[in-house]
C-alpha positions in Angstrom: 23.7 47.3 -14.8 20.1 48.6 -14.4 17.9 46.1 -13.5 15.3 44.2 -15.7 11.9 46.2 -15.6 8.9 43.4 -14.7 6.4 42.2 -17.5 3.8 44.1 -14.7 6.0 47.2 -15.0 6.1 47.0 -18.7 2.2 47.1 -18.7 1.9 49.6 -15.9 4.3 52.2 -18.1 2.2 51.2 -21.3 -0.9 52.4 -19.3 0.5 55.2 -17.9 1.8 56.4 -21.2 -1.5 55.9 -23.1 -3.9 57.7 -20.0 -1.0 60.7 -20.3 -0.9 61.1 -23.9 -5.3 60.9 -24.1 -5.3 63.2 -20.9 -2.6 65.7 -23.0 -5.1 65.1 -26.6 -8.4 66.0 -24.6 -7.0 69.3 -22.7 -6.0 70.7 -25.5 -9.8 69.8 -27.4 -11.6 72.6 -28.1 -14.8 72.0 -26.7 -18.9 74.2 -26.9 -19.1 75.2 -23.7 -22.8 76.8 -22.9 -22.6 79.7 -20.5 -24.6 78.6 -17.3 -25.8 83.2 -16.7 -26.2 84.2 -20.5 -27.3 80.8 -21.8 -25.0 81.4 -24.9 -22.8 78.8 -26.4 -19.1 79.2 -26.8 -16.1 77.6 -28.1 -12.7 77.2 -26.1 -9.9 75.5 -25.0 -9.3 73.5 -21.9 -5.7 74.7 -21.2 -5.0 78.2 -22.0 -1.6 78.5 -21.9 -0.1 74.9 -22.2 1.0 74.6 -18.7 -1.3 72.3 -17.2 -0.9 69.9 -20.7 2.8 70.4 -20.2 2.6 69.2 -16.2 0.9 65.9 -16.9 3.3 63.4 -16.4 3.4 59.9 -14.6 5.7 57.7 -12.5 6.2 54.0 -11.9 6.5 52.7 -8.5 7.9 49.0 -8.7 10.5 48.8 -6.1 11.6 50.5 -2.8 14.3 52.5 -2.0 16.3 48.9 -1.0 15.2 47.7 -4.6 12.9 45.4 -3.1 9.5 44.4 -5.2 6.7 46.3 -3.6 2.9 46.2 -5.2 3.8 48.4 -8.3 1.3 51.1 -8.9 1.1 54.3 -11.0 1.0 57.8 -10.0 0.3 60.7 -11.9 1.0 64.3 -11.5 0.1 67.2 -12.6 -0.2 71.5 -11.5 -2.2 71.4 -8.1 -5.2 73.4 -10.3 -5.4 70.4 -12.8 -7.5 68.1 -10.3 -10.6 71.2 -10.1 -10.1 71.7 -13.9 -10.8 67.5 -14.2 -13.4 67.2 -11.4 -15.6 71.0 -11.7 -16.2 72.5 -8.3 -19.7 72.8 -6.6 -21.1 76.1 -6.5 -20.5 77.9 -3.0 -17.1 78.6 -3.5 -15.0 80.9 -5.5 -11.7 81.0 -6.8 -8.7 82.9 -5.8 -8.3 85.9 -7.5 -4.7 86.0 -7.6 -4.0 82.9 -10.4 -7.6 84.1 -12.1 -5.7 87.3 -12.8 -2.5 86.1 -14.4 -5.1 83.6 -16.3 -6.9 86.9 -17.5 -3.7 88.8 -18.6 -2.5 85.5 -20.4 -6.0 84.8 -22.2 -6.4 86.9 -24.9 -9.3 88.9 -23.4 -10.7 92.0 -24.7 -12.8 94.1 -22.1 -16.1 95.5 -23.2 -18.1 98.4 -21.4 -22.0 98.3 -20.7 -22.2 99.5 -24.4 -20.6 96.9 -26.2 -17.3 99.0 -26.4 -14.2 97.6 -26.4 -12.2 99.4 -23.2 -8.7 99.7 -22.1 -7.5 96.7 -19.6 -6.3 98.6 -16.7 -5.4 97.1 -13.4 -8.6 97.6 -11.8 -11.1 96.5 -14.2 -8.5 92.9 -14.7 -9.0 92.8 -10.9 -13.0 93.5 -10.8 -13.0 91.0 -14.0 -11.0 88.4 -11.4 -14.1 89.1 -8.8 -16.7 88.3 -11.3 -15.7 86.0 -12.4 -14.6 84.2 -8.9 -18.6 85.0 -7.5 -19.8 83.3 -10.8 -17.4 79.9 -10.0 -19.3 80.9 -6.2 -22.7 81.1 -7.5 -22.9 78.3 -10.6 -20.1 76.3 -9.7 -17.7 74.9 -12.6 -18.3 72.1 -15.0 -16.0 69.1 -14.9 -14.2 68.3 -18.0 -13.1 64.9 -16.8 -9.9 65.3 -19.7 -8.1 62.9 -17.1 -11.4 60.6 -15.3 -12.3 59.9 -19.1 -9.2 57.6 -20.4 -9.2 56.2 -16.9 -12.2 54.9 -16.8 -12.0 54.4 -20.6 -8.6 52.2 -20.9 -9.2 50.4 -17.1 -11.2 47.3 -18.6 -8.2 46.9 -21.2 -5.6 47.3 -18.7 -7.1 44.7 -16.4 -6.8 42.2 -18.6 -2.7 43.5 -20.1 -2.0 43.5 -16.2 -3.4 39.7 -15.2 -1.2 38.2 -17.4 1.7 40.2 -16.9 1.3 39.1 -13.1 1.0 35.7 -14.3 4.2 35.7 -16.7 5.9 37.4 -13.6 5.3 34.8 -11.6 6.4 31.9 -13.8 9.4 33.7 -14.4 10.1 33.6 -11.0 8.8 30.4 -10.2 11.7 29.4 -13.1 14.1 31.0 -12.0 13.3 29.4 -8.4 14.0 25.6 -9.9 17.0 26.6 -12.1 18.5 28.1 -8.4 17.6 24.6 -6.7 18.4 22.5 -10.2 22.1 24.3 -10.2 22.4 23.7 -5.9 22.1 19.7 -6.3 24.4 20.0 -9.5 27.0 21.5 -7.5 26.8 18.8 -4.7 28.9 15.8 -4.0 26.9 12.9 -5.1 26.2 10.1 -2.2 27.4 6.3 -2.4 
């Protein structure tokens, strides 16, 4: 028989449910984005190709291995990349080029020449697009979109408050449960003279 989940684990998988699906709503936004070399605005996505929306998940740590209580706590996870595509990156250092070009075959780019034409992606103008666009991540430095930081810091007040009394009702229950084990001792006893 599985064991009964905590009122504090009821409100921990409430909160970790709610920051998942806002994180999952605001990475797939589109969003104006205002290019930091040209100075134009632009309209895109967050998350390309679903993978990183797809990878958020969380997990609910209440007891240990033993099935012991330990403090409970959340933990979320997510592709390695997601935590720079939250937090932005200081200017200084680029990106790999290797995941930038599977990103630029995936997106659907169209390569343009010094004219304006539109040109054929071959390998080596994906893997000189990869460079540019790793020296500009070097040289500007990307823009947080904070699509996790945001319900965080958003739905922590709220969750405050859902957790103090869950830790309360917790501990009555076990406080409870504490004098029904003593009541049910002294019932069982022989009684004295």
């Amino acid at each position: 028989m599985p064991k009964k989940q905590s009122k504090r684990g009821e409100v921990l998988q409430e909160f970790a449910d709610r920051i998942v699906k806002l994180a999952k709503i605001n990475i797939g936004a589109t969003q104006t984005v205002t290019s930091p070399s040209t100075g134009r605005s632009y309209k895109k996505r967050i998350d390309n190709t679903g993978a990183l929306r797809n990878s958020i998940d969380s997990e609910i740590i209440e007891r240990d291995d033993k099935g012991r209580f330990v403090s409970a706590f959340v933990s979320f996870e997510m592709l390695d990349y997601g935590y720079y595509v939250d937090a932005g990156r200081r200017a200084g250092k680029g990106i790999p080029t290797a995941p930038l070009i599977s990103w630029i075959r995936s997106k659907p780019l169209r390569m343009r020449d010094k004219d304006g034409q539109f040109v054929k992606m071959t390998e080596a103008r994906v893997k000189s697009l990869a460079f540019l666009i790793s020296r500009a991540a070097k040289t500007y430095g990307m823009k947080p979109t904070n699509f996790i930081s945001e319900p965080l810091e958003d739905e922590t007040p709220k969750f405050a408050d859902e957790i103090t009394e869950a830790i309360a009702s917790d501990n009555l229950e076990y406080i409870s449960l504490q004098f029904d084990a003593i009541d049910s001792k002294n019932a069982n006893q022989p009684k004295r003279p």
